[in-house]
Structure formats: structure tokens, C-alpha cells
RODO-2510 file (C-alpha; in nm, 4 decimals, decimal comma):
residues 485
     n   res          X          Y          Z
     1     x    -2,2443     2,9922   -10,8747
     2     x    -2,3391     3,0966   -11,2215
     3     x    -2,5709     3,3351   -11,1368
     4     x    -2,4687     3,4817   -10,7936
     5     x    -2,7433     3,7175   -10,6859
     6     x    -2,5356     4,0465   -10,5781
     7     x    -2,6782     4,1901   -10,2629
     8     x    -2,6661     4,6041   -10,3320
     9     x    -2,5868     4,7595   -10,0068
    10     x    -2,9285     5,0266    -9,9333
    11     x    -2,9349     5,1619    -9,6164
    12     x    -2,6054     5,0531    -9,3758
    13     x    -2,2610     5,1566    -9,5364
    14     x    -2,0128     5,0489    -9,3382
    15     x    -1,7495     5,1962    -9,5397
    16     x    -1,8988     5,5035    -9,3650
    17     x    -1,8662     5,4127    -8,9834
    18     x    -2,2259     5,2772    -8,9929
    19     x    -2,3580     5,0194    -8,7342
    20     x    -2,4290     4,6941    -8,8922
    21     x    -2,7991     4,5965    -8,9176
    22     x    -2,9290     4,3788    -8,5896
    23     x    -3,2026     4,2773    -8,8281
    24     x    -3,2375     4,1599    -9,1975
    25     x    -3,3025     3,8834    -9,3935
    26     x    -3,1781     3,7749    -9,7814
    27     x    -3,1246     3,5123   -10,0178
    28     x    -2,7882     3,4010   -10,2270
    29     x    -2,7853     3,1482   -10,4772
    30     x    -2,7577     3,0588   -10,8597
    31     x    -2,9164     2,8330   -11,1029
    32     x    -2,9102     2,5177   -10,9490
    33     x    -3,0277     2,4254   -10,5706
    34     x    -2,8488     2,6117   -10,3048
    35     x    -2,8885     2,5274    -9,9387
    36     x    -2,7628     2,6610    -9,6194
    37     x    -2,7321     2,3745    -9,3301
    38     x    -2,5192     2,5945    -9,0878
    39     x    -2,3972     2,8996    -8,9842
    40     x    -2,2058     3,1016    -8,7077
    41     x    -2,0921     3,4553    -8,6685
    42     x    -1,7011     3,4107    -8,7567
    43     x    -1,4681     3,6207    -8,5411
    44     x    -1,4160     3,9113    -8,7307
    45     x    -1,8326     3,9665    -8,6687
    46     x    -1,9282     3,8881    -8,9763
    47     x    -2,1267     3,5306    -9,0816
    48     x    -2,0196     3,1983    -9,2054
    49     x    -2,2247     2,9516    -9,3920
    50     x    -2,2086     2,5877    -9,5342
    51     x    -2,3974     2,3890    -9,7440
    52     x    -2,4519     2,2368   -10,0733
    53     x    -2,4628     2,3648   -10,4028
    54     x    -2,5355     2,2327   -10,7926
    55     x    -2,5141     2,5916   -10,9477
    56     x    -2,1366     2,5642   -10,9845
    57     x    -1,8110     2,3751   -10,9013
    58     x    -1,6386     2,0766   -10,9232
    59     x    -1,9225     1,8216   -10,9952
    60     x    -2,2821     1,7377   -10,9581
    61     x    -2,3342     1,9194   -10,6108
    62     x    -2,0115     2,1133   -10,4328
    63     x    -1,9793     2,1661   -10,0464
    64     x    -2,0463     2,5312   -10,0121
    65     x    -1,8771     2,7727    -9,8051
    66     x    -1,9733     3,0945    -9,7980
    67     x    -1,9293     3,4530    -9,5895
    68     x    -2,1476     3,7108    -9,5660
    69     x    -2,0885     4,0587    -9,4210
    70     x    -2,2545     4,1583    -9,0480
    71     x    -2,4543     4,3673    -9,3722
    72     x    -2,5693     4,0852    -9,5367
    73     x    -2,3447     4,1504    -9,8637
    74     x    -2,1361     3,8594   -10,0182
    75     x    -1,7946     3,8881    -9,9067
    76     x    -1,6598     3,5449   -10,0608
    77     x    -1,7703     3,1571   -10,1700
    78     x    -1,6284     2,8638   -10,2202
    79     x    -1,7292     2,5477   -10,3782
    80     x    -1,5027     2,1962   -10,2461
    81     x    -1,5782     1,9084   -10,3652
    82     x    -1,4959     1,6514   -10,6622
    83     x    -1,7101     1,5414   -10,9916
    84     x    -1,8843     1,3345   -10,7266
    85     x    -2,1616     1,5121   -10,4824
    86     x    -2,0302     1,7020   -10,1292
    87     x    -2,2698     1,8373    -9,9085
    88     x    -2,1644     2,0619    -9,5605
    89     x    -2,3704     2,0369    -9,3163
    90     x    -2,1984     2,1939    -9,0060
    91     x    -1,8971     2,4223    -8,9689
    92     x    -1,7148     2,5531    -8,6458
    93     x    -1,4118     2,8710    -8,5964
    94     x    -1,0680     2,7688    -8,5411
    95     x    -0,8791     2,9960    -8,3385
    96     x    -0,6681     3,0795    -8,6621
    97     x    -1,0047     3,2451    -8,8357
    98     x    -1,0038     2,9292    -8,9869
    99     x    -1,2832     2,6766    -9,0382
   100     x    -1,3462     2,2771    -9,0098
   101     x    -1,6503     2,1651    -9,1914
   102     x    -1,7668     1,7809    -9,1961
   103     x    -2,0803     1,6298    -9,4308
   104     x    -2,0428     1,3991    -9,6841
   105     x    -1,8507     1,3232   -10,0264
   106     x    -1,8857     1,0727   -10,3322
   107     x    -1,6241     1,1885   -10,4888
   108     x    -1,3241     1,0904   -10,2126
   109     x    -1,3157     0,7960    -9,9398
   110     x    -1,3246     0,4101    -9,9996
   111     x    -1,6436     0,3815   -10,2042
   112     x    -2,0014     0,5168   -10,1696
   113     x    -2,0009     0,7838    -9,9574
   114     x    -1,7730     0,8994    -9,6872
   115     x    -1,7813     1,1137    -9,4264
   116     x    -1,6252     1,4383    -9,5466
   117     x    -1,3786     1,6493    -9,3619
   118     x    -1,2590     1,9681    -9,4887
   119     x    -0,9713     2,2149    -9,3035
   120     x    -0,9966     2,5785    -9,4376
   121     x    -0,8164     2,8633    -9,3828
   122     x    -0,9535     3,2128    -9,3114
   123     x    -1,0444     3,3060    -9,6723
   124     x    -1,2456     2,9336    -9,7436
   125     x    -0,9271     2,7713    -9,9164
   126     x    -0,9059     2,4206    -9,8650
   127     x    -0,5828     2,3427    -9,6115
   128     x    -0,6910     1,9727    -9,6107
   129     x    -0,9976     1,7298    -9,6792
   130     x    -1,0466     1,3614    -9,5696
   131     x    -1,2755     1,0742    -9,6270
   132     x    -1,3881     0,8758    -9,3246
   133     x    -1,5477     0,5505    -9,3435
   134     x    -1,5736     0,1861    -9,5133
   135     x    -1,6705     0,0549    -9,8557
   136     x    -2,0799     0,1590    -9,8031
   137     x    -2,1977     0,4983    -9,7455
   138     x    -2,1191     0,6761    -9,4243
   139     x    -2,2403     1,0582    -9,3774
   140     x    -2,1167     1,3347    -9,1689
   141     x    -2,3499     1,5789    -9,0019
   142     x    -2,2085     1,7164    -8,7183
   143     x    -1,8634     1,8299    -8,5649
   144     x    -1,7766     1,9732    -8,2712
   145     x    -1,4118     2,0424    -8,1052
   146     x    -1,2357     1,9026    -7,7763
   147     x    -1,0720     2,0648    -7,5143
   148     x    -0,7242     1,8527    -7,5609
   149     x    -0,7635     2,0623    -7,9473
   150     x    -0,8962     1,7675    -8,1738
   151     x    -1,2419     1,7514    -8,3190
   152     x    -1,5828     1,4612    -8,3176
   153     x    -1,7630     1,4531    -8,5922
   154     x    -2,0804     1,2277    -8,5907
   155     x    -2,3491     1,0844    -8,8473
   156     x    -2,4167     0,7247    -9,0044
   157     x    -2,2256     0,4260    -9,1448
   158     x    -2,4164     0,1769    -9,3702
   159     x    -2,2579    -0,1581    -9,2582
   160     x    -2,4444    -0,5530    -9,3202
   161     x    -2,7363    -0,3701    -9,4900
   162     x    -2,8004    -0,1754    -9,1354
   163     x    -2,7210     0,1433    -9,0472
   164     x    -2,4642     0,2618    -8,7418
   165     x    -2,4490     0,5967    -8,5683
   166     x    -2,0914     0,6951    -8,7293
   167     x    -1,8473     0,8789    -8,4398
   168     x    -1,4788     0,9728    -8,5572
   169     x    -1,2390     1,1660    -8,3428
   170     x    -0,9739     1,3165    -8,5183
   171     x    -0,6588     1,6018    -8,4953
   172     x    -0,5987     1,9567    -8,6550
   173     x    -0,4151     1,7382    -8,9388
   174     x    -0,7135     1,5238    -9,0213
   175     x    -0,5610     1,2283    -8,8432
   176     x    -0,7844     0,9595    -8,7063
   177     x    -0,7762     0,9026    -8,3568
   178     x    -1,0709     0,6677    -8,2990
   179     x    -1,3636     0,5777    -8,5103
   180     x    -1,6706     0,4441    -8,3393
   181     x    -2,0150     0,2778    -8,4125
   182     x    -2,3205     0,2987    -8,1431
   183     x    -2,6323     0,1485    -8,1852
   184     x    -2,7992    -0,1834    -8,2424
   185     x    -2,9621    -0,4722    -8,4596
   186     x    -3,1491    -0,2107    -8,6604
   187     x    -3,1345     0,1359    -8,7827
   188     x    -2,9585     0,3923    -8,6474
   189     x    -2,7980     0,7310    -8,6740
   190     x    -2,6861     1,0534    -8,5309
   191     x    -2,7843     1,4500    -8,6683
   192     x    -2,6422     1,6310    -8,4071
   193     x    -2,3180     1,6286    -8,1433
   194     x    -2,2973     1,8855    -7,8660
   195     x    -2,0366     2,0014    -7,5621
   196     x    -2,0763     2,2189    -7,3042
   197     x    -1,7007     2,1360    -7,2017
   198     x    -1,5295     1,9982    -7,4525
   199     x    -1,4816     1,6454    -7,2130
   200     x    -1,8511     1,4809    -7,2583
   201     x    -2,0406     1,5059    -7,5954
   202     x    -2,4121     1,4436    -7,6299
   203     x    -2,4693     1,2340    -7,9881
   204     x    -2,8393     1,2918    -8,1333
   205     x    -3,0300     1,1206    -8,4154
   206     x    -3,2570     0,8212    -8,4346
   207     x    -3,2574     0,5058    -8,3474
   208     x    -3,4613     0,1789    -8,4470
   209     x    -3,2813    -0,0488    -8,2588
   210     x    -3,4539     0,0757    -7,9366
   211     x    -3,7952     0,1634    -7,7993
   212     x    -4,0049     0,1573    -8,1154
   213     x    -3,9256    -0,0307    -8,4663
   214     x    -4,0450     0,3011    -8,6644
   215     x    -3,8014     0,4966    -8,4778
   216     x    -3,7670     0,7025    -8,1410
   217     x    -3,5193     0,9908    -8,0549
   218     x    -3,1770     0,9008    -7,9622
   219     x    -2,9126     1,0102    -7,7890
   220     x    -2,5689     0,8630    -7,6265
   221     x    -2,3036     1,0507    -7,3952
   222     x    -1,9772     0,9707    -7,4370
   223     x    -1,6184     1,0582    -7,3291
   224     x    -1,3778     1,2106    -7,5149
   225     x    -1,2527     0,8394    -7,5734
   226     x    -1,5999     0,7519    -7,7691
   227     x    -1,6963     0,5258    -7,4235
   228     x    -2,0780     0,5537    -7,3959
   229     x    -2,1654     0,6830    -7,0539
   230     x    -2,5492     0,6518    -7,1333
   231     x    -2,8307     0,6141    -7,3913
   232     x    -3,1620     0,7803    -7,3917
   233     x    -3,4298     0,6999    -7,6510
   234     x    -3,7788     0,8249    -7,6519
   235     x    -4,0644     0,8555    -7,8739
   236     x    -4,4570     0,7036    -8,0048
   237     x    -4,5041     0,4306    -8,1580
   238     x    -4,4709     0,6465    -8,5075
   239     x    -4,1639     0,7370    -8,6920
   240     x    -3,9405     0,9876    -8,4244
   241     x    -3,6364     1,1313    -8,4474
   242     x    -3,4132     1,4043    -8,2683
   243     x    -3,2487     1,6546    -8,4919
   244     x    -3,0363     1,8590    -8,2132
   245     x    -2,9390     1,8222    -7,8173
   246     x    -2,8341     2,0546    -7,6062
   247     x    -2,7516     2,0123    -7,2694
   248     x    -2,7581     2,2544    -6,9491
   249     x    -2,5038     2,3538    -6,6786
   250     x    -2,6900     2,0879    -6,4341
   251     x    -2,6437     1,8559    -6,6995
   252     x    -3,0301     1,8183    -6,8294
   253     x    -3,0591     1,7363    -7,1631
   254     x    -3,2908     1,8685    -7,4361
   255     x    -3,3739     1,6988    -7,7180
   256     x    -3,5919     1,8677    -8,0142
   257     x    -3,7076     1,7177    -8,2994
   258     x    -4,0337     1,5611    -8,4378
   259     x    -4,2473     1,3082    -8,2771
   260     x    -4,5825     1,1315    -8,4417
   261     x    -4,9127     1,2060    -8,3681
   262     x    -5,2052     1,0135    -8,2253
   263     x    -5,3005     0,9738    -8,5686
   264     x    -5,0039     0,8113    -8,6938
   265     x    -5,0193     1,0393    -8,9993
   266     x    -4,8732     1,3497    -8,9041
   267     x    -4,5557     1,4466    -8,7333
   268     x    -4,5515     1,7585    -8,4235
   269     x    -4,2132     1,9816    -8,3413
   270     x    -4,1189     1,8211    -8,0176
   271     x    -3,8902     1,9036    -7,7824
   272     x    -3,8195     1,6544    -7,4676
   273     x    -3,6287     1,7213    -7,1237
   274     x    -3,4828     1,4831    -6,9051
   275     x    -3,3155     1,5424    -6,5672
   276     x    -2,9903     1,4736    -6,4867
   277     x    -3,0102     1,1520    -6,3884
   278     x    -3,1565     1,1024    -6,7255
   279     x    -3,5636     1,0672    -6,6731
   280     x    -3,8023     1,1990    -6,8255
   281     x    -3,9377     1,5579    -6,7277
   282     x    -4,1556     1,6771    -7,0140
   283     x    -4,2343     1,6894    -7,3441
   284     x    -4,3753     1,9600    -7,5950
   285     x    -4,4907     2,0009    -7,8669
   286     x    -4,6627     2,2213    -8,1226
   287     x    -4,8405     2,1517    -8,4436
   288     x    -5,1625     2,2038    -8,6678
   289     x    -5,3645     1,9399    -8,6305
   290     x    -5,3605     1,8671    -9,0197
   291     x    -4,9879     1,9480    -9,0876
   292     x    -4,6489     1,7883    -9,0596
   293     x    -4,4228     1,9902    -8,8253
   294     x    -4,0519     1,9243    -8,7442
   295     x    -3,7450     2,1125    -8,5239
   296     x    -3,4529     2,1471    -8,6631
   297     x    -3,2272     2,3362    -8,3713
   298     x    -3,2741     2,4525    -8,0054
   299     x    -3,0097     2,6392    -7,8208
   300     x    -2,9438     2,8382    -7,5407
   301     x    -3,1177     3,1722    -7,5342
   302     x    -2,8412     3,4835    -7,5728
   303     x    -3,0827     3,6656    -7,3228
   304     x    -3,1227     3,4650    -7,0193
   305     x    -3,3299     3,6952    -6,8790
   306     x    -3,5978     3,6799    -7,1550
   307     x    -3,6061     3,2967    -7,2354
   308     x    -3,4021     2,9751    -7,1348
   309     x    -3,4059     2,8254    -7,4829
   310     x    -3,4298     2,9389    -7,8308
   311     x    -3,6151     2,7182    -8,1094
   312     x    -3,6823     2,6763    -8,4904
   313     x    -3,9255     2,4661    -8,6869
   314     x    -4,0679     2,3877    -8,9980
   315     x    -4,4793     2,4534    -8,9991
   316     x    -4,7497     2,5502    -9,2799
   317     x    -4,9708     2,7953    -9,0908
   318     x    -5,0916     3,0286    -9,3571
   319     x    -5,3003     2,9032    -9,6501
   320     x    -5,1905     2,9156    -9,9675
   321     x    -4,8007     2,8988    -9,8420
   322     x    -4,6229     2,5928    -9,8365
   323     x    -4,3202     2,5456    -9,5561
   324     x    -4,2831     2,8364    -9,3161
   325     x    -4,0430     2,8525    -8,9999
   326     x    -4,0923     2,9737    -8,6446
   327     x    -3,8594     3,0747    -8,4743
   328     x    -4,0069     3,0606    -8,0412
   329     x    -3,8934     3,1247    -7,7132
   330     x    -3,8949     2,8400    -7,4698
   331     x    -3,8689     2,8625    -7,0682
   332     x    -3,7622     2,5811    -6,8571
   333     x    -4,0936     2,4271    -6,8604
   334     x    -4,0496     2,4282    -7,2425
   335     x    -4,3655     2,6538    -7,2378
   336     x    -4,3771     2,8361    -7,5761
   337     x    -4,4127     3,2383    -7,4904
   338     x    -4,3373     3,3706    -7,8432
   339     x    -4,1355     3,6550    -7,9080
   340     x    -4,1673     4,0039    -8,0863
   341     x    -4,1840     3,8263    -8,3786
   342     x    -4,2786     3,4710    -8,3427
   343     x    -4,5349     3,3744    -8,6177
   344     x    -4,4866     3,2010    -8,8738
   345     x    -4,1937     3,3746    -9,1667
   346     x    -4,2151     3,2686    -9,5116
   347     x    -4,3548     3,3367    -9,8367
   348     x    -4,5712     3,2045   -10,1470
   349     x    -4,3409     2,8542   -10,1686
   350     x    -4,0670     2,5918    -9,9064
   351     x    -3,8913     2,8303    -9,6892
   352     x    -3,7167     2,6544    -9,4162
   353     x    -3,4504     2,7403    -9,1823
   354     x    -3,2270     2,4732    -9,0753
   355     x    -2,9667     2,5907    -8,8417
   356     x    -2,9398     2,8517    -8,5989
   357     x    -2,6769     3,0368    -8,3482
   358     x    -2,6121     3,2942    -8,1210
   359     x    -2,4318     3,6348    -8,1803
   360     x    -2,2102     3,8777    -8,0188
   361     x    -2,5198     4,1370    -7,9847
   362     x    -2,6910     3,8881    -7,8289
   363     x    -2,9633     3,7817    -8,1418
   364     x    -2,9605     3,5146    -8,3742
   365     x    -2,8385     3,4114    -8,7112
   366     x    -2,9804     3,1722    -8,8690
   367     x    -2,9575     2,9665    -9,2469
   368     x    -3,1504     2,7444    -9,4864
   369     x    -3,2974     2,7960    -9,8256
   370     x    -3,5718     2,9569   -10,0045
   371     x    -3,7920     2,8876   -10,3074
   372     x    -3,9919     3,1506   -10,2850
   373     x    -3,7939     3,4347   -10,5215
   374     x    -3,5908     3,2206   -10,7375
   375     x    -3,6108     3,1082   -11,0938
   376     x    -3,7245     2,7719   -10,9504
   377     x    -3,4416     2,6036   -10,7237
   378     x    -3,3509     2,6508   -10,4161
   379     x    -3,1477     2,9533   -10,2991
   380     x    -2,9463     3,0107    -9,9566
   381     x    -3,1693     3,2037    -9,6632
   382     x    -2,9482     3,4119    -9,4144
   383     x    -3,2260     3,5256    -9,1286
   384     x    -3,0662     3,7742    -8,8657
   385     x    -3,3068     3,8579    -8,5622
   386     x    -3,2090     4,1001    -8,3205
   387     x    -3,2526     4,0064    -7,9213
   388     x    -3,6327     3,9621    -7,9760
   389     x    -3,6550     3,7493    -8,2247
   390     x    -3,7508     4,0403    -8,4948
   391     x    -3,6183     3,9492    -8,8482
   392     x    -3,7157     4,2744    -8,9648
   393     x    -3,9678     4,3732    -9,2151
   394     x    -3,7155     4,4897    -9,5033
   395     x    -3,3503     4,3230    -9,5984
   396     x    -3,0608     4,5046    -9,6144
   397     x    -2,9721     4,4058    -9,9921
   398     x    -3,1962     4,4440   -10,2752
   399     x    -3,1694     4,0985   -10,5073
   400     x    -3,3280     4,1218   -10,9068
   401     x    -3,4547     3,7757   -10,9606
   402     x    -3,3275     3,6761   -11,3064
   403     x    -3,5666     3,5241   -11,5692
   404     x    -3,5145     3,3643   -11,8802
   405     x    -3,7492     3,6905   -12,0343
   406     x    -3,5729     3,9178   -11,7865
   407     x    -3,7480     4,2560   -11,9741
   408     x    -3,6849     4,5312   -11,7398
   409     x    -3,5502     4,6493   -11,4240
   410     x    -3,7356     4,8471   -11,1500
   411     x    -3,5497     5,1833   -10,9980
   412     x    -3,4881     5,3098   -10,7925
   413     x    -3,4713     5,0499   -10,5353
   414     x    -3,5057     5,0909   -10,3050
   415     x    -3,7743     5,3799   -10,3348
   416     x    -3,8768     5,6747   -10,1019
   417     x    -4,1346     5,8098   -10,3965
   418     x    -4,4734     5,8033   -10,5341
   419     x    -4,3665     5,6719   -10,8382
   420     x    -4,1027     5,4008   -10,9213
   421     x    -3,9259     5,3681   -11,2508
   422     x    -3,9032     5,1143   -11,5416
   423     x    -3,5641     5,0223   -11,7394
   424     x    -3,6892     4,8223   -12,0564
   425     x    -3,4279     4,5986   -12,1744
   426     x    -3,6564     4,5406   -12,5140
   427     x    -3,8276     4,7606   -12,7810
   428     x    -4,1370     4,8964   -12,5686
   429     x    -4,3595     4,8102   -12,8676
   430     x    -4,2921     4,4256   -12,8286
   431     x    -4,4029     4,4641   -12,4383
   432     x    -4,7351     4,4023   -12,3894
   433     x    -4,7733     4,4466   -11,9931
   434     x    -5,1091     4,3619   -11,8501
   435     x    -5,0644     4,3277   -11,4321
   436     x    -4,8250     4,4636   -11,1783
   437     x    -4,9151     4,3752   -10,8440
   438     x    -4,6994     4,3650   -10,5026
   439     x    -4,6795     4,1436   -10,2531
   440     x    -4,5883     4,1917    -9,8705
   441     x    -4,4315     3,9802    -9,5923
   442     x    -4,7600     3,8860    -9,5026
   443     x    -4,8923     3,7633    -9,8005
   444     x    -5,1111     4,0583    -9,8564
   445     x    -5,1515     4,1689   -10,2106
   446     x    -5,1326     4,5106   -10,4057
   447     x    -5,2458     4,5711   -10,7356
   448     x    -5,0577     4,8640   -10,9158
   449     x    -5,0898     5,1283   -11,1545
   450     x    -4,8407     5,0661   -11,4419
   451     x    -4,7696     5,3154   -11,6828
   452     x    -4,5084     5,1508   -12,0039
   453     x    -4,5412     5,4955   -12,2224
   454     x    -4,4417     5,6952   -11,9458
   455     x    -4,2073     5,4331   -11,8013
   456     x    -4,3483     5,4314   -11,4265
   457     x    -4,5051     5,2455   -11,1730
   458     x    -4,7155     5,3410   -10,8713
   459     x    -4,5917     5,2377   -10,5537
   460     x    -4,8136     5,5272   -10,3551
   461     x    -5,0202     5,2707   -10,2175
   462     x    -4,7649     5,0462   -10,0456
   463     x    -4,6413     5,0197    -9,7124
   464     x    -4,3109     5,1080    -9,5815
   465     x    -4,0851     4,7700    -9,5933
   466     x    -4,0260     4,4493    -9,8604
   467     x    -4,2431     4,3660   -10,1430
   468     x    -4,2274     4,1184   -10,4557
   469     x    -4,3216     4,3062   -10,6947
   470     x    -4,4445     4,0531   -11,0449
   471     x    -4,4705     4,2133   -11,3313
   472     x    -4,6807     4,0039   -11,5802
   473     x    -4,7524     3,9788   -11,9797
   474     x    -4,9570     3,7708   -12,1967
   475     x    -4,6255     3,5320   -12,2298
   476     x    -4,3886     3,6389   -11,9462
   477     x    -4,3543     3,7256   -11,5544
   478     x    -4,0650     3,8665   -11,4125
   479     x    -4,0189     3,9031   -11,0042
   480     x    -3,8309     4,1858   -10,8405
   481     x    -3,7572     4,2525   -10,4800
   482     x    -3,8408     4,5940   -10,4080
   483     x    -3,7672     4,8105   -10,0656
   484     x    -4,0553     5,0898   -10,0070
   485     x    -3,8784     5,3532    -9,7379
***
């Protein structure tokens, strides 16, 4: 990226023996849009991400690959792509340390877009990369591997001016085995593949082509040969979709996603349960009345003692915000019963979380982007919660927002004091400060005492945790991350 923000280790060394945080949030990005679509804790504990990026690489927008310490400091990134656009949107280990990715490139294929298919090794360098698909656009959004040791990827192929859900099966080598199209006269298209034993796969999208013309959720089962065992589809008579599927050890299936309203104006997070004999059980879902909501990702609960199901979803509870994320417990009923922490997380602008996992400590990781502390794109989220869904109210890392009057720094940082310090990066004469204000993780704002002769700021008044703290002029603003111990 051309302007990586560097994550400055503040409280967990683990140079010096110290356990890794089981809490913390932070962003990474440059000065273009960078997005997170998935992540999983990698085998050596730390955490793996994928995604898109325009801040740097090969072309207009790079597949991103990305690691991150159990600390939440930058370990390594990669951008993979061509001069056309790549975009990863799910990644899963190899036993090797390695990774496969799948989304979608412009750059390689037969024309349009393909599916994209990348091999890495260990360190994020490319071992192979294919294009799957014909001369339209065909995406890639999910992979998943296979007991016999091959891999299904699934997402969309654009074919007679409709579109397919998109199935390929394919070996360590990037060798096709099979590619497959489900679906019917109209629309349709898969987000979302999932295994409980690497034999049957669950495929989950949308579909127009049955139940409702605006679109219902979708999902097939099939065998490891693509044969489709069965097809659900459910929905309003609005536009529906499912974004992820799991399904259970007694072979129920969840779908969650986002369903219509009444109305026909708004959209509600939705999760829906059918039996194993595939009917219908329940649905729920959650929304403001006067709001569009959506799920992104359900899984399993690590703590099967304290929930069945974990969930995340895109809302816009707190005025003056724009997209927050929840992320719930669900029990078997799909009855919502919270968490330590399970209001709304977000701040000023989007912030969305698109993807989320289990880890060995049995919490969550979890990746998508913010807008909130960035000079205007998007920039990766990383979200670790511990067992009860806390995210913390501090991040590891500290992260200087970079502005195109970038005047002074703030330090220490982070700051056990009364009084924090200014580095002016300009003739103090040509500074004409008139506001300093902070701004917790509940929106809750400070006003501060600024001193530019003296060269300090008064952080006595502020709570323990994270603040953005904007400093302001007559013709600038600058926007720091600051950690109050």
C-alpha cells in the first residue's frame, strides 16, 4: 500500500514472553480503498486476511493478502493480481501453512471476469493462480476443501444474458475436475459454500429462478461430484438473499442473510432454520423499523455452553453514525440473547464487518473495513473478541491518520498523564489552532484544553481506553488515535 498505517506495539510485547491480547480491534490500509472479506487464525496463531485493495499493486484493484500478528501488528502483505481488477473474498489453511484464496480477476481468464484462484505458500507468494470460467463474467466467492484433498469454490457465471450459480471443483495444482452450473430461467448465484465433512457441501446465494421473481434465499446440497441432492429457497415477496449457511451435526441447515420487510422498502438481518428433512422451522430476524439491515456470517459458537450460533450484521442504531455491526449470540431457537458486548460497534462513518471465525482461545476474529479514521477510503478492520463477544475498549496498536496538512503528532501515545504532548511539524507561528476535542467508542464527545506555546494538551478529563482525538484550525483538521491508560 502506499501509505501502510504501522501498528506500534503499546501494551503486549511478545518479544518479552507476553500473552497475546484476547481482545483488540485496528485498522490497516493506504490511500486507496482497502477491504477485508475474510479471515482465519493461520496455524502458527496468528491471523490471515484477504481482500481487495487500490492503494497499491499490479493494477486498478489487487487481491490482498495480508497477516497480522495474534498482537494485531503487520507481519506481511501481498498484493496478486494483474493491470486488470482482483478481489479475494475467502481464503482457507493448507496443511503446508499455505493458503488457497478464490474471488475474481479481469486481468486473467477468457474474457470479462473469471473466477480467480490463487495457491500461496506460507509467506503470501503466489505458487499458482487460475482463471475459471467462459467468455462473460463469472465471480468467485467462496472455497472450501474436500476430504479426497481437492477444493469447491462457488459464485456466479453470466451466461445468455442470465446469471448461473458458478461451482468448480478443482486439485492442489489448480486442475479442473468438474465445473458446474445450478439454477434456473432467471437469476441466480451463490455467496457462500460450507462442509461439515468434507463429502456434502451446502451452496448459498440467491436465486430468482425460484419462489419469488425479486429474489429468495437459496441454497443446494451437493456431492462431492457437484450432483444436487436438494434445493431450498425461501424468502417475501421483496428482494432476499442468503449470504452464509451453515449446517449442524443432525444435518439442519441455517441460512442468514437479509429478507424484506412488510413494507417492501427496507431489508431485516434474517436468519432461517430448516430441519433435516429440509422444512421450515423458524425464522428471525432483527431490524429498526426505518433502517436497512443485512447478515453477513453465522457460525458455530466456540463456547457451546454459552450459545449455539454466533452472528454478524450490518445495522445503523445510533444517530448520527452511519453502518455499525453487531456481533449476537443465537440459541437453537435463533433467539437473540446478546453477549458482553453485543450493541452496536462503530464510529462517526460505514463500518462493517464482513466475515467472521473461530479461534484457538475459543473467541472470534473477525474482518471488513472502516471509514471512520481514514483520509477518506476505506481501510481494513481486524475485530478480535474474546469468548464473550468483548472487542475491547482500546486496540493494541496506536495508528496516526495521515493528512494532506499532517501538522503535528500527539505523544506520548499512548498516555498514562495529565497532560499529553504536541510535536509541530511547522513553524508554531503559522498554526493557528482553535478546537481539540476527543471522541470515545461511544460517540461521546470531549472538548480539550490545548495549550500550542507550551506544546500540551489536556487529556485529565478522559476516560481510560480509545479516543479520536481532531485537532482543528481555521483551514485544517488532523485525526489521531490516542490510548488513555
Amino acid at each position: 500500500m502506499k501509505r501502510m498505517l504501522t501498528l506500534l506495539l503499546c501494551i503486549f510485547t511478545l518479544a518479552l514472553g507476553a500473552q497475546p491480547p484476547d481482545k483488540f480491534y485496528s485498522t490497516y490500509g493506504g490511500s486507496g480503498d482497502d477491504i477485508g472479506y475474510d479471515c482465519k487464525q493461520s496455524l502458527d496463531g496468528h491471523y490471515i486476511i484477504t481482500g481487495s485493495s487500490s492503494s497499491a499493486g499490479n493494477g486498478q484493484t489487487d487481491l490482498l493478502l495480508m497477516k497480522v500478528s495474534s498482537a494485531g501488528q503487520l507481519l506481511w502483505q501481498k498484493f496478486i493480481g494483474g493491470a486488470g481488477n482482483e478481489i479475494g473474498k475467502s481464503v482457507i489453511l493448507l496443511s503446508d501453512s499455505g493458503f488457497i484464496l478464490t474471488g475474481f480477476t479481469s486481468s486473467f481468464g477468457n474474457g470479462g471476469y473469471d473466477m480467480y484462484v490463487v495457491r500461496t505458500d506460507k509467506s503470501g507468494n503466489p505458487i499458482w493462480q487460475k482463471g475459471f470460467g467462459g467468455n462473460d463474467w463469472d465471480f468467485g466467492n467462496s472455497v472450501t476443501s474436500c476430504l479426497d484433498g481437492n477444493f469447491i469454490a462457488v459464485g456466479s457465471s453470466y451466461g445468455n444474458a442470465k446469471q448461473d450459480g458458478f461451482a468448480v471443483k478443482f486439485d492442489s495444482n489448480g486442475n479442473s475436475i468438474w465445473q458446474k452450473f445450478y439454477g434456473g430461467s432467471e437469476n441466480d448465484e451463490f455467496n457462500k459454500i460450507f462442509t461439515n465433512n468434507g463429502n456434502e457441501f451446502f451452496l448459498a446465494g440467491k436465486t430468482e429462478s425460484f419462489g419469488d421473481i425479486n429474489g429468495d434465499m437459496y441454497c443446494v446440497k451437493i456431492n462431492t461430484n457437484g450432483d444436487t441432492l436438494f434445493t431450498l429457497n425461501y424468502g417475501s415477496s421483496g428482494i432476499d438473499k442468503a449470504n452464509d449457511v451453515i449446517a449442524t451435526s443432525s444435518n439442519e441447515v441455517i441460512l442468514a442473510g437479509a429478507i424484506t420487510t412488510s413494507l417492501g422498502q427496507m431489508t431485516d438481518m434474517a436468519v432461517v432454520k430448516f430441519n433435516a428433512s429440509q422444512n421450515f422451522v423458524w425464522e428471525k430476524s432483527y431490524s429498526l423499523s426505518n433502517e436497512n439491515e443485512e447478515c453477513f456470517g453465522i457460525i458455530a459458537s466456540a463456547s457451546p455452553i454459552l450459545a449455539n450460533f454466533v452472528a454478524i450484521y450490518t445495522t445503523h442504531e445510533i444517530a448520527g453514525y452511519h453502518k455499525d455491526f453487531k456481533t449476537i449470540y443465537m440459541d437453537n431457537n435463533g433467539d437473540y440473547f446478546g453477549g458482553w458486548y453485543s450493541g452496536s460497534f462503530g464510529f462517526p462513518q460505514d463500518d462493517e464487518i464482513l466475515a467472521i471465525s473461530q479461534t484457538s482461545d475459543k473467541g472470534y476474529i473477525s474482518c471488513g473495513y472502516s471509514n471512520s479514521f481514514t483520509t477518506g477510503n476505506k481501510d481494513v478492520l481486524l475485530v478480535k473478541r474474546d469468548s464473550v463477544l468483548n472487542p475491547g475498549l482500546s486496540i493494541v496498536g496506536v495508528v496516526e491518520e495521515e493528512t494532506n496538512q499532517n501538522l503535528f503528532t500527539v505523544y506520548p501515545n499512548p498516555v498514562s498523564q495529565e497532560h499529553a504532548w504536541i510535536n509541530f511539524h511547522a513553524d508554531v507561528k503559522q498554526i493557528s489552532v482553535i478546537r481539540a476535542k476527543a471522541t470515545d467508542v461511544l460517540g461521546r464527545e470531549t472538548e480539550l484544553s490545548i495549550n500550542t506555546l507550551e506544546q500540551k494538551i489536556s487529556i485529565q478529563s478522559l476516560s481510560k481506553g480509545y479516543h479520536v482525538l481532531t485537532i482543528s484550525g481555521s483551514n485544517f483538521e488532523s485525526r489521531y488515535q490516542l490510548i488513555v491508560n
